[in-house]
C-alpha positions as CSV (number, residue, x, y, z in Angstrom):
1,X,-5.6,25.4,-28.5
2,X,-8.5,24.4,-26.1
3,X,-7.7,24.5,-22.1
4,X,-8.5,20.4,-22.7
5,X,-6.2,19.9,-25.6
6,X,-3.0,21.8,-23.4
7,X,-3.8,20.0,-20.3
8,X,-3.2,16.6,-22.6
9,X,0.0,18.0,-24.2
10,X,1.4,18.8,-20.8
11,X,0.3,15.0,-19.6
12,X,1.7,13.4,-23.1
13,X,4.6,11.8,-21.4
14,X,1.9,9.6,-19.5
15,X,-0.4,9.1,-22.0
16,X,2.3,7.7,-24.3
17,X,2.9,5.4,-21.8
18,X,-0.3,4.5,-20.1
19,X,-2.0,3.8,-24.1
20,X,1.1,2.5,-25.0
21,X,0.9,-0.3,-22.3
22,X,-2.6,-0.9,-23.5
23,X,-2.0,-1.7,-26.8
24,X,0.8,-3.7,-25.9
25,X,-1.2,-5.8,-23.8
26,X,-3.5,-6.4,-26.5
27,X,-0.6,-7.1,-29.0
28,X,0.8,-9.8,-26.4
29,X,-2.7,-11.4,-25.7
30,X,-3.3,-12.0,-29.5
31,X,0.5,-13.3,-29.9
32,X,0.7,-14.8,-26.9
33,X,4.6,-15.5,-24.6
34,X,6.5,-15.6,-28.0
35,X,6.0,-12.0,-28.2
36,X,8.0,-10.5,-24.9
37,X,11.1,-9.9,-26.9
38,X,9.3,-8.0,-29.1
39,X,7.0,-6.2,-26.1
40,X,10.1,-5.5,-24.2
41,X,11.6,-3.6,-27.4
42,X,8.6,-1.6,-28.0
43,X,8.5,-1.0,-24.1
44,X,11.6,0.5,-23.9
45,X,10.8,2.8,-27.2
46,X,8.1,3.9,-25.4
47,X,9.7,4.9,-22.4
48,X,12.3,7.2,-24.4
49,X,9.7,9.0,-26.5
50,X,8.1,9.4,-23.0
51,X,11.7,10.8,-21.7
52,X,11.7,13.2,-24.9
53,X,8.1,14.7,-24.4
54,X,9.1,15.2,-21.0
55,X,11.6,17.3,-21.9
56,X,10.5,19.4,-24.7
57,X,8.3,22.3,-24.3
58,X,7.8,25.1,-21.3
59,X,6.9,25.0,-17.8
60,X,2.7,24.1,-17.2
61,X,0.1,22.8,-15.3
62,X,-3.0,20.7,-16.7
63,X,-6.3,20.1,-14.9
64,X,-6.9,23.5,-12.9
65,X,-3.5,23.1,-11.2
66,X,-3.6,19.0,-9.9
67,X,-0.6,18.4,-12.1
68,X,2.8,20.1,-13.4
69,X,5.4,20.5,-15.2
70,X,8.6,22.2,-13.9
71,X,12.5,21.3,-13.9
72,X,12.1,19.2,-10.5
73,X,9.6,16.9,-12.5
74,X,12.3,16.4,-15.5
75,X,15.0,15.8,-13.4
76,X,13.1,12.7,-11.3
77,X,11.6,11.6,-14.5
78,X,14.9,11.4,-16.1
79,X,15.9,9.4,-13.6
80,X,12.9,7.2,-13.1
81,X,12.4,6.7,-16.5
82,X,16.3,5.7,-17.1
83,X,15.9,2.9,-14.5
84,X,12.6,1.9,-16.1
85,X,14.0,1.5,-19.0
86,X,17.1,-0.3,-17.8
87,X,14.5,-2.7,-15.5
88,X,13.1,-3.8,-18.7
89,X,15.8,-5.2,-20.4
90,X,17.3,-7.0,-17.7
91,X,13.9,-8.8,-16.8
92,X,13.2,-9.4,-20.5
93,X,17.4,-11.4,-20.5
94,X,16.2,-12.6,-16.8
95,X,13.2,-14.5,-18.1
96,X,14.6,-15.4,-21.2
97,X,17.4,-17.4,-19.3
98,X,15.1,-18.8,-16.8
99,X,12.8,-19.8,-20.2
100,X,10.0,-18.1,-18.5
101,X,9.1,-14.8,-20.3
102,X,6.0,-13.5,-20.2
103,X,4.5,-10.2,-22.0
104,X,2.8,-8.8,-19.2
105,X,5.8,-8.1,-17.2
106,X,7.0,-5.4,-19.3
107,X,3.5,-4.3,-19.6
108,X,3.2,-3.9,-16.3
109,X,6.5,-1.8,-15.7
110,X,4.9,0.3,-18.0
111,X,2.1,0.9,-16.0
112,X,4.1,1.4,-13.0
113,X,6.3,4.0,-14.6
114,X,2.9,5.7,-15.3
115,X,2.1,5.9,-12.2
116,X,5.5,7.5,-11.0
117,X,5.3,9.7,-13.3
118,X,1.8,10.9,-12.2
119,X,3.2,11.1,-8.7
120,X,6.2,13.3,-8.8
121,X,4.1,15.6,-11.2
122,X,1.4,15.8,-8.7
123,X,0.2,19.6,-7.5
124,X,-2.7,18.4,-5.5
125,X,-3.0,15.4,-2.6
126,X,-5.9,13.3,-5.2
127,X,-3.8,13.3,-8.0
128,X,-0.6,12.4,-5.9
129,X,-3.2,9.5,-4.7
130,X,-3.9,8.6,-7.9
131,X,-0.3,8.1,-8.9
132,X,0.2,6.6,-5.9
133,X,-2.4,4.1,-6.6
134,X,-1.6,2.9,-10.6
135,X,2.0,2.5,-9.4
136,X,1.3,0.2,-6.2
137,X,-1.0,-1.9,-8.2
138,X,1.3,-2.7,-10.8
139,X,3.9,-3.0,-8.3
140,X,2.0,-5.8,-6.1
141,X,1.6,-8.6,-9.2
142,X,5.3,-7.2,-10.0
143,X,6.8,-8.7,-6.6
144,X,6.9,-12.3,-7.1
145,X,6.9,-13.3,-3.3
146,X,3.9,-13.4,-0.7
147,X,2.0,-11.0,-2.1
148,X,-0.9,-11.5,0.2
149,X,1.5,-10.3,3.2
150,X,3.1,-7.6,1.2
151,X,-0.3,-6.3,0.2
152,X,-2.3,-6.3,3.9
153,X,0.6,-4.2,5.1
154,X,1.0,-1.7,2.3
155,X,-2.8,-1.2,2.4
156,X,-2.6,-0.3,6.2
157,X,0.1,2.5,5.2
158,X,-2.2,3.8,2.4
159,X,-4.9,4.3,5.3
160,X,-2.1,6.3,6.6
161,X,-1.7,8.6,3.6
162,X,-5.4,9.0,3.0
163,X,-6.2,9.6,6.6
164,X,-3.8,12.0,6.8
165,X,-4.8,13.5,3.3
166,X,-8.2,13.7,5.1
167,X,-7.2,15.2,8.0
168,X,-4.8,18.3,6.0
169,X,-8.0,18.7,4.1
170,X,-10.5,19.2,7.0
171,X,-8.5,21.8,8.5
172,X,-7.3,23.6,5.6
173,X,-10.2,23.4,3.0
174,X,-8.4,22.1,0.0
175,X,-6.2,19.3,-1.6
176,X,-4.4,21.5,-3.5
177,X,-1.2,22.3,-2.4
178,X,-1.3,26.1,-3.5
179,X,-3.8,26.8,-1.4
180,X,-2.9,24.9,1.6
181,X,0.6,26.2,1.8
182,X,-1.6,29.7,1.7
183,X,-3.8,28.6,4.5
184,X,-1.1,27.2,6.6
185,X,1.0,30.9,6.0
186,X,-2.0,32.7,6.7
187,X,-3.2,30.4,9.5
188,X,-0.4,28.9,11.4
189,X,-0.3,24.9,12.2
190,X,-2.7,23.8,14.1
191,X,-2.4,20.3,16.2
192,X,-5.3,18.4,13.8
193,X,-2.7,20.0,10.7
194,X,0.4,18.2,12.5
195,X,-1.5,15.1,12.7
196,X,-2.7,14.5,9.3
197,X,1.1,15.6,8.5
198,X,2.6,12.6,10.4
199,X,0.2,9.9,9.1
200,X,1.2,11.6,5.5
201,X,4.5,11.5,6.0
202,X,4.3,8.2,7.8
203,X,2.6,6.3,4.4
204,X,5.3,8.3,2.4
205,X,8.5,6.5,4.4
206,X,6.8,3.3,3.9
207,X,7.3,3.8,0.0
208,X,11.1,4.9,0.5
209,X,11.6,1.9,3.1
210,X,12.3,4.2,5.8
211,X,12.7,2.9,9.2
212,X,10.3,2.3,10.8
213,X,8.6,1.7,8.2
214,X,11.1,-1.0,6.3
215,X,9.5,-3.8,7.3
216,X,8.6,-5.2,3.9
217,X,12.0,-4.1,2.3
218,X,14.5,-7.1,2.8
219,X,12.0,-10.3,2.1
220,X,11.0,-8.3,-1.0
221,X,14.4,-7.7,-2.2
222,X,15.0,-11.1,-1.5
223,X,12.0,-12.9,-2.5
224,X,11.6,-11.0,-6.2
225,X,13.4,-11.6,-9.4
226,X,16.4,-9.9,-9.3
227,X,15.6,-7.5,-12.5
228,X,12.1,-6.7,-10.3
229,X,14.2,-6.1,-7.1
230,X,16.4,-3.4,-8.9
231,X,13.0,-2.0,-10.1
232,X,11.9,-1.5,-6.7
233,X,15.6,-0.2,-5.9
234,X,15.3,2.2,-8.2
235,X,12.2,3.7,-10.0
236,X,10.1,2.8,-7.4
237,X,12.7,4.1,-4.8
238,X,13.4,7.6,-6.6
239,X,9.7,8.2,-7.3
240,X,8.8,7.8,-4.1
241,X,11.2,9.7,-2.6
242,X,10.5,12.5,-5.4
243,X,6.6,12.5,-4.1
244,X,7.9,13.6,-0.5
245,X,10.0,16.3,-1.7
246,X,6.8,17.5,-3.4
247,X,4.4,16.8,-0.5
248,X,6.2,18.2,2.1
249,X,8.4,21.2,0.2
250,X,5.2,22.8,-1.5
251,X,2.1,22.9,0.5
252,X,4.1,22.9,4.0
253,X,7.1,25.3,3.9
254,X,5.1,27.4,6.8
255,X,5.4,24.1,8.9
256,X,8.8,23.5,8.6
257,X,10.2,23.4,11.7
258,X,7.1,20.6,12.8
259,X,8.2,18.1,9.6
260,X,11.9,18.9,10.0
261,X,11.8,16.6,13.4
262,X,9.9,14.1,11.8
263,X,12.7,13.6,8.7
264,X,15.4,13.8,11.5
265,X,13.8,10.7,13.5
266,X,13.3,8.9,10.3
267,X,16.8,10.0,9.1
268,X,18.9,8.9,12.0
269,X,16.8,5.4,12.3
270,X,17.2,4.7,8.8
271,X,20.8,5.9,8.9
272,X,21.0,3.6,12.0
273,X,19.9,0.3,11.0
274,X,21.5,0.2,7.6
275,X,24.2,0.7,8.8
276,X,24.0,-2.3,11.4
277,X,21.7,-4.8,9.9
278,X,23.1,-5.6,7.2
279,X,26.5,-6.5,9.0
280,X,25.7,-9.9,9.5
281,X,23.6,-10.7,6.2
282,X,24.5,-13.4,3.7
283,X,22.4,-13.1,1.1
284,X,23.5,-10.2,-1.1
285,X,19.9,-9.2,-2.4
286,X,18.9,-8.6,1.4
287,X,22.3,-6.8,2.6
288,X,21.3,-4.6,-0.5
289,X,18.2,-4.2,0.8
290,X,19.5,-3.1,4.4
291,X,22.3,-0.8,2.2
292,X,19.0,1.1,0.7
293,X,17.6,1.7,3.8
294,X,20.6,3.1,5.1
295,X,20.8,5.5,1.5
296,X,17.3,6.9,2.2
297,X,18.1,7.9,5.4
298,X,21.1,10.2,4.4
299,X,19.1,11.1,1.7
300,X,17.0,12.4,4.2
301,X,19.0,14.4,5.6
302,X,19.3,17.0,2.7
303,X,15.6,17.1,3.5
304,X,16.1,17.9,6.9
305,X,18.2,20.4,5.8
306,X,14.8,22.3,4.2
307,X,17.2,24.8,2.2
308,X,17.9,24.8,-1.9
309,X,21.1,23.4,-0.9
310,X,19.6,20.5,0.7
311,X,17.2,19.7,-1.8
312,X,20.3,19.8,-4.6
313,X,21.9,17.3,-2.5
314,X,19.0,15.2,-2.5
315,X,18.5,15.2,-5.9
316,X,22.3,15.0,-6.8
317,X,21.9,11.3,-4.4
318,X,19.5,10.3,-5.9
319,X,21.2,10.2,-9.4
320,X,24.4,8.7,-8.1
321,X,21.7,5.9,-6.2
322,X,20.1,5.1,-9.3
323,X,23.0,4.4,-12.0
324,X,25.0,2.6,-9.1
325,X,22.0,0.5,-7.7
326,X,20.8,-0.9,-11.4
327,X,25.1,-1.5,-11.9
328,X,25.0,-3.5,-9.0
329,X,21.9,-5.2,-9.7
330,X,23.2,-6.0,-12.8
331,X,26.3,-7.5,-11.5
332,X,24.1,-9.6,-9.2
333,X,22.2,-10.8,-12.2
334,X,25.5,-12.3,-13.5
335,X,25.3,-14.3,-10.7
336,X,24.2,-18.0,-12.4
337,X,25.7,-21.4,-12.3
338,X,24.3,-23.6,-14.7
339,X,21.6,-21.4,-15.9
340,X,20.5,-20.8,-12.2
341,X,20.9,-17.6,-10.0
342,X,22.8,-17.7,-7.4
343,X,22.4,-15.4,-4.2
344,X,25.1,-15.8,-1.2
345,X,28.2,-14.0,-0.9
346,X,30.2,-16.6,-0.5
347,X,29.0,-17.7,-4.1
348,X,31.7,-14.4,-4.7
349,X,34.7,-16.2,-3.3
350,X,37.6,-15.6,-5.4
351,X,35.6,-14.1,-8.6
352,X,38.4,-11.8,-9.3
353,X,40.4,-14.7,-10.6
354,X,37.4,-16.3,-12.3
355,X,36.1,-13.5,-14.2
356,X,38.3,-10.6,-13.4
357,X,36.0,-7.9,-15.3
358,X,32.9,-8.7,-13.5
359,X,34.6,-8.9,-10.0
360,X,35.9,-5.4,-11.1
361,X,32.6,-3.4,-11.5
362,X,31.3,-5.4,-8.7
363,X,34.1,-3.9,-6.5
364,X,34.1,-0.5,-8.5
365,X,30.5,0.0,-7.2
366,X,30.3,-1.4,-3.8
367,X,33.5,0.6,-2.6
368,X,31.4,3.8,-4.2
369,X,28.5,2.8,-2.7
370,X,30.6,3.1,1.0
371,X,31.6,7.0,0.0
372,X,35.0,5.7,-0.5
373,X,37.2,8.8,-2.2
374,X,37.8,9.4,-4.7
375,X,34.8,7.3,-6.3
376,X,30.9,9.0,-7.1
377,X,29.9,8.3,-3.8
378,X,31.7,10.4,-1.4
379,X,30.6,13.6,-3.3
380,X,26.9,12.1,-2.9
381,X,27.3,11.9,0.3
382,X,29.3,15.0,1.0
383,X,26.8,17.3,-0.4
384,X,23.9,16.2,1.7
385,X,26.6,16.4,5.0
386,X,27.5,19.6,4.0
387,X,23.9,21.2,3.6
388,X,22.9,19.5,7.0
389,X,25.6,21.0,8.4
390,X,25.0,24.6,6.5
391,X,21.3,24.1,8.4
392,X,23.3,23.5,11.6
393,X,22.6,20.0,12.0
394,X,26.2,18.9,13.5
395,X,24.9,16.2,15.6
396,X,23.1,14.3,12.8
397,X,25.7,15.4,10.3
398,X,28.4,13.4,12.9
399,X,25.8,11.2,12.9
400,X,25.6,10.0,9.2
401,X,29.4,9.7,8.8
402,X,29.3,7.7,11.6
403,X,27.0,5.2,10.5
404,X,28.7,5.6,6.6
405,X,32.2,4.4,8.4
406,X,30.3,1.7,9.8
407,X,28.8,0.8,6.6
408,X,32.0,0.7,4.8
409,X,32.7,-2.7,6.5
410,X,30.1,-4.9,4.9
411,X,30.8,-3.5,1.3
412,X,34.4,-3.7,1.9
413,X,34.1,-7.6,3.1
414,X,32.4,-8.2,-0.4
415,X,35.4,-7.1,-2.4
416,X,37.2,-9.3,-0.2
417,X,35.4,-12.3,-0.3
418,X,36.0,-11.7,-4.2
419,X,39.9,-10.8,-4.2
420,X,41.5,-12.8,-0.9
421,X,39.1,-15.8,-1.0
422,X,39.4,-19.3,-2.3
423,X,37.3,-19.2,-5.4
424,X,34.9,-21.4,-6.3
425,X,32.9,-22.7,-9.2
426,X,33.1,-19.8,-12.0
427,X,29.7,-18.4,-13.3
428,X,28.1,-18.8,-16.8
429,X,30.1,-16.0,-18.8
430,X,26.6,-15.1,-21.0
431,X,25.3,-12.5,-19.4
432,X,23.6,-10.6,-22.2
433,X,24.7,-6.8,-23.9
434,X,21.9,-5.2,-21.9
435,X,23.0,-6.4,-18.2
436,X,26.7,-5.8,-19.1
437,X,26.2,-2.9,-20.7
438,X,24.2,-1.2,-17.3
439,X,27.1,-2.8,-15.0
440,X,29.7,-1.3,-17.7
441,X,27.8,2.0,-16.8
442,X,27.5,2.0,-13.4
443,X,31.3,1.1,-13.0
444,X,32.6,4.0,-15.8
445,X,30.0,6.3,-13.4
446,X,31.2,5.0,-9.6
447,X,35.0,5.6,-11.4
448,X,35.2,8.7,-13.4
449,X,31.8,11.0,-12.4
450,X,33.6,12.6,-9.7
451,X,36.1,14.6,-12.8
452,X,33.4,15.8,-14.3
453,X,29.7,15.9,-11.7
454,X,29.6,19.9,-12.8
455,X,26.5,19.4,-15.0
456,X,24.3,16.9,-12.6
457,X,24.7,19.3,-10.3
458,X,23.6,22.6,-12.1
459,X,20.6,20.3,-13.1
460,X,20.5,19.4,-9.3
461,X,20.3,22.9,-8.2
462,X,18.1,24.2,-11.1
463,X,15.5,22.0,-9.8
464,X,15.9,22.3,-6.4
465,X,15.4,26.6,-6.7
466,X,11.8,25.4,-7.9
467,X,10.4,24.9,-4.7
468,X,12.6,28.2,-3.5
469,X,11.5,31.1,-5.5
């Protein structure tokens, strides 16, 4: 087989879904709207043969090094790719209910999951770029709100990530991050290398909403279609927090102790304000846009951690964040009155004795979402506290559970509101198999994962030892 033909097997996951989303956009623009049913379907089979290449065949790199294929890859693209593929069904039952489907939609999720894939698979700082790029285009005509403001202040972070990619590549010679982790070994860090590292890391928070870099998070979880704002929750979310493992672990474990303080800062900020800011929200969308921002940050502190361990814990998070999120999402979907979403929390009031089930895996989920025991979330959370504290980071292990106690209060007020409130008008009960079914599975996972969370973790710490051999 030619060096060409292997680099293309080893990308085949993102081929199938980068031509794939081509030819479905030609199929729709010849059939027009009455296709997105159809384009949706075909969408989703897409993204499971992607899933299946992903997994099938050894270890590699493709194009001299500036992308690979190792078990940290296929454990965030099992992830990303399961959200994507969840994301596309409930948009395609979203827009069918508001009678305003559209074929590029699923289209463009496509081409977004592309780009995430690109990312996390990324070995050098262009073709993390280049992922970077296909994803945020797809994801700015994706968020149905000001756009124009969304996009002057992603752009200004993107200056971030290329100045910085500029500066690591002035003073080390190279984008790839073989060779830089070499030079900075060999070489030591030198002040011009711990700059281009902050405005790097600085573009990457923006992605994962990390304060302060949030800015954007709640109007957009707000302001977007509810199956979009779980798409940004999640893929989005995971792949961007998969691209800093990768940019930071691999060409800068000889500057550990220089990004370690930056992930604390970000850590205890993020840790900080979602905790606190979503305390007095009303609009369930934004406090689960505040709750995200709070997950990233103790999320980050596996990554602060800078051992196997922490990474595992990360990775471990990041699973239990995905299949909870799109369950809650999904729940928050269900949320129509006459055909129309509905938003506040007080639209919750006494849902447990309109429709028992649904106020069920809402509660089922927010009280795992808080680390309650003995739901999926406390051993989340408990295995990125206990590799912080295995690094000797007491203060902003303390720290975290602090700020999760805290948290517990405006997830615990939404199962009341549900339970001890007057209720009010019920919802419509047609919710559609796909949304049910992904709230049915975040609820069976936020209940019962913790009898049996052997096997995510093994995959956990498989890919974790990659960047630790």
């Amino acid at each position: 087989m030619s060096t060409l033909s292997a680099d293309l097997m080893t990308l085949l996951p993102e081929l199938i879904l980068a031509v794939g989303a081509m030819a479905l956009l030609l199929f729709g623009a010849m059939r027009g709207n009455e296709s997105t049913r159809l384009v949706s379907v075909l969408a989703v089979l897409l993204i499971a043969a992607s899933a299946y290449f992903s997994f099938v065949g050894p270890d590699a790199t493709a194009f001299h090094g500036a992308f690979v294929i190792d078990g940290f890859v296929r454990f965030i693209k099992a992830a990303i790719l399961w959200s994507s593929a969840a994301c596309v069904l409930m948009a395609d039952r979203f827009f069918a209910d508001q009678k305003d489907s559209r074929f590029e939609l699923p289209v463009l999720m496509l081409l977004a999951t592309c780009g995430m894939s690109l990312m996390v698979s990324a070995q050098s700082f262009l073709s993390l770029y280049m992922g970077l790029e296909l994803q945020s285009l797809a994801l700015y005509v994706l968020a149905a709100f000001d756009r124009d403001s969304l996009r002057s202040s992603e752009a200004g972070l993107k200056y971030f990530v290329l100045y910085g990619i500029s500066l690591i590549y002035g003073f080390t010679g190279s984008t790839e991050f073989a060779t830089v982790a070499g030079v900075v070994k060999s070489g030591g860090v030198s002040i011009g290398l711990i700059f281009g590292m902050v405005f790097l890391l600085a573009g990457l928070a923006f992605k994962i909403s990390a304060v302060p870099f949030h800015m954007w998070t709640p109007d957009v979880y707000e302001g977007a279609p509810t199956p979009i704002t779980a798409y940004f929750a999640s893929s989005a979310k995971i792949a961007a927090f998969g691209l800093l493992l990768r940019a930071v672990l691999t060409p800068f474990p000889g500057a550990f102790h220089q990004w370690q303080q930056i992930i604390i800062f970000l850590s205890v900020l993020s840790m900080g304000l979602g905790a606190f800011a979503a305390i007095g929200q009303t609009n369930i969308k934004r406090l689960m846009a505040y709750s995200s921002i709070g997950h990233m940050g103790y999320a980050l502190l596996g990554l602060a951690a800078g051992t196997a361990m922490g990474v595992r814990g990360v990775l471990f998070y990041l699973a239990f964040y995905a299949v909870t999120n799109l369950g809650v999402f999904a729940c928050i979907q269900s949320m129509r009155r006459d055909g129309k979403p509905v938003e506040s929390i007080s639209d919750l009031a006494g849902l447990a004795r309109t429709q028992p089930r649904l106020a069920f895996a809402f509660a089922a989920m927010m009280l795992s979402l808080s680390g309650l025991p003995p739901l999926a979330g406390i051993l989340a959370k408990a295995y990125v506290f206990l590799a912080a504290i295995d690094a000797h980071l007491y203060v902003l292990a303390g720290f975290g559970v602090l700020t999760s106690v805290v948290a517990a209060y405006y997830y615990l007020r939404i199962v009341k509101v549900m339970y001890f409130d007057e209720p009010g008008p019920a919802f419509d009960h047609e919710v559609g198999w796909s949304v049910a079914v992904i709230a049915g599975l975040g609820t069976f996972f936020s209940l019962f994962f913790v009898i049996n969370a052997g096997s995510l973790i093994a995959a956990a710490g498989t890919a974790a030892q990659v960047f630790f051999k």
